[in-house]
C-alpha positions as a LaTeX table, in Angstrom:
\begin{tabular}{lrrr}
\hline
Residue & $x$ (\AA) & $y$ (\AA) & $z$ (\AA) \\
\hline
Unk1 & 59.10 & 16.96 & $-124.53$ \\
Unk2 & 57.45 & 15.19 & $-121.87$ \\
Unk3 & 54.19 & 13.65 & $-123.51$ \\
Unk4 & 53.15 & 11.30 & $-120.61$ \\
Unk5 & 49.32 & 11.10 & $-119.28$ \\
Unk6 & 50.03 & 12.40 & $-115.46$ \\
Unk7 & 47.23 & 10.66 & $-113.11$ \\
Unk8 & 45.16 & 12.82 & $-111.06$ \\
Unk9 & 46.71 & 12.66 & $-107.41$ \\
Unk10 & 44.83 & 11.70 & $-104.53$ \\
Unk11 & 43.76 & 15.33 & $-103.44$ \\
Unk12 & 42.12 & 16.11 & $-106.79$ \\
Unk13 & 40.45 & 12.42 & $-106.76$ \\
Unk14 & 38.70 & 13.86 & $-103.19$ \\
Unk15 & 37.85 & 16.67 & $-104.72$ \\
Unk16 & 36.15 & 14.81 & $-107.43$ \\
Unk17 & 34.30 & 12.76 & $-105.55$ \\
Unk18 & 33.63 & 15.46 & $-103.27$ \\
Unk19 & 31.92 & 17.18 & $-106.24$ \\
Unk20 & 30.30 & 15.07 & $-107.56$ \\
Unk21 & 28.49 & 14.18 & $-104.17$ \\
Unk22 & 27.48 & 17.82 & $-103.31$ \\
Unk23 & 26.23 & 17.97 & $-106.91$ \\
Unk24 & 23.88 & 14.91 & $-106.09$ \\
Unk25 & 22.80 & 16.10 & $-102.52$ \\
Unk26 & 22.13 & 19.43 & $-104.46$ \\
Unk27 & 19.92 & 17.55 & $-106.71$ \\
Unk28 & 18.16 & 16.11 & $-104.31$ \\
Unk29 & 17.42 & 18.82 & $-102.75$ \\
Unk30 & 16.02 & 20.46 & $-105.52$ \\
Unk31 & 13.77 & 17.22 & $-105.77$ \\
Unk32 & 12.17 & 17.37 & $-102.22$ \\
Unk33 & 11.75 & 21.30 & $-102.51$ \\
Unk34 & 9.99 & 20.50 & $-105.98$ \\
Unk35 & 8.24 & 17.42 & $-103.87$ \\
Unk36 & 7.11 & 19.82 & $-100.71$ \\
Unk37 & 5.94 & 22.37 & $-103.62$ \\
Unk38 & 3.87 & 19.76 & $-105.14$ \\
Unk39 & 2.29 & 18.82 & $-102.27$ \\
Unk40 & 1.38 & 22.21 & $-100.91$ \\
Unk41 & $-0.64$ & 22.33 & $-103.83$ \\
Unk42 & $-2.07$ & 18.88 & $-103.84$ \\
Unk43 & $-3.21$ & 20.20 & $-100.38$ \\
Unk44 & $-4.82$ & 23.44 & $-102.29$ \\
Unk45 & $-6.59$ & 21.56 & $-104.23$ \\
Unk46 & $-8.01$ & 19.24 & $-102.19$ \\
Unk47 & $-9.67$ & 22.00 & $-99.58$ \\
Unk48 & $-10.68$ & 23.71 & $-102.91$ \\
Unk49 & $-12.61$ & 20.82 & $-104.20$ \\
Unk50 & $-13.97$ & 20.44 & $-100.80$ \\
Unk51 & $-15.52$ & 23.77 & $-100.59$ \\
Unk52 & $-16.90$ & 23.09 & $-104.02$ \\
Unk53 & $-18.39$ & 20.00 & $-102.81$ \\
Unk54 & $-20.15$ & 21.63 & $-100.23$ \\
Unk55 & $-21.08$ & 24.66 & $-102.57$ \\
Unk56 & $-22.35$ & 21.87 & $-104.74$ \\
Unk57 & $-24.46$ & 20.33 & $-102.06$ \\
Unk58 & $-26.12$ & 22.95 & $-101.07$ \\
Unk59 & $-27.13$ & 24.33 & $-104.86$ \\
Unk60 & $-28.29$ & 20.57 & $-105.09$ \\
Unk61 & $-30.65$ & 20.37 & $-102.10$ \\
Unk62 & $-31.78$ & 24.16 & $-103.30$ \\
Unk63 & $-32.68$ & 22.44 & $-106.91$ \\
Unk64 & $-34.19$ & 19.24 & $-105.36$ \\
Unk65 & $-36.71$ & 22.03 & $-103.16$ \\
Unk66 & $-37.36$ & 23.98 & $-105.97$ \\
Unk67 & $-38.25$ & 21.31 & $-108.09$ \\
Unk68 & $-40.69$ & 19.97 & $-105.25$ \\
Unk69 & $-42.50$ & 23.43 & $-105.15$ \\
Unk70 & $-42.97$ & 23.85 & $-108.69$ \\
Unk71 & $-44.31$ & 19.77 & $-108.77$ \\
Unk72 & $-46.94$ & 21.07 & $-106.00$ \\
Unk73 & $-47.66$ & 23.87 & $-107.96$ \\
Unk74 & $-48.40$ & 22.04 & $-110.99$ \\
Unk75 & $-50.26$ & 19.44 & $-109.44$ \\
Unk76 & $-53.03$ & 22.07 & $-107.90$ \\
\hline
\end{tabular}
């Protein structure tokens, strides 16, 4: 009974290593697809808080000319 450890030969140390490489370039493709994801929304976001920002100007200056009639108003 042959009970010896056989080494791996050179072709299936390649392969290995060729592996294990396509499993990190998968990886890291994952990563930048997750990355491109993330900043499509970050880029969402950002023109949605800009509309708001207007939206929020303009319900401020609205306020702000209420306000001033109702002072007049009052002050008749």
């Amino acid at each position: 009974m042959d009970t010896s450890i056989q080494k791996p030969t050179l072709v299936e140390r390649a392969q290995k290593q060729l592996d294990e490489a396509v499993a990190r370039l998968e990886a890291a493709l994952e990563e930048r697809a997750d990355g491109s994801q993330l900043a499509a929304e970050l880029a969402a976001v950002r023109s949605q808080n800009a509309a708001l920002r207007e939206v929020t100007e303009g319900v401020s200056e609205r306020l702000d000319g209420a306000i001033d009639r109702i002072r007049a108003v009052l002050e008749r």
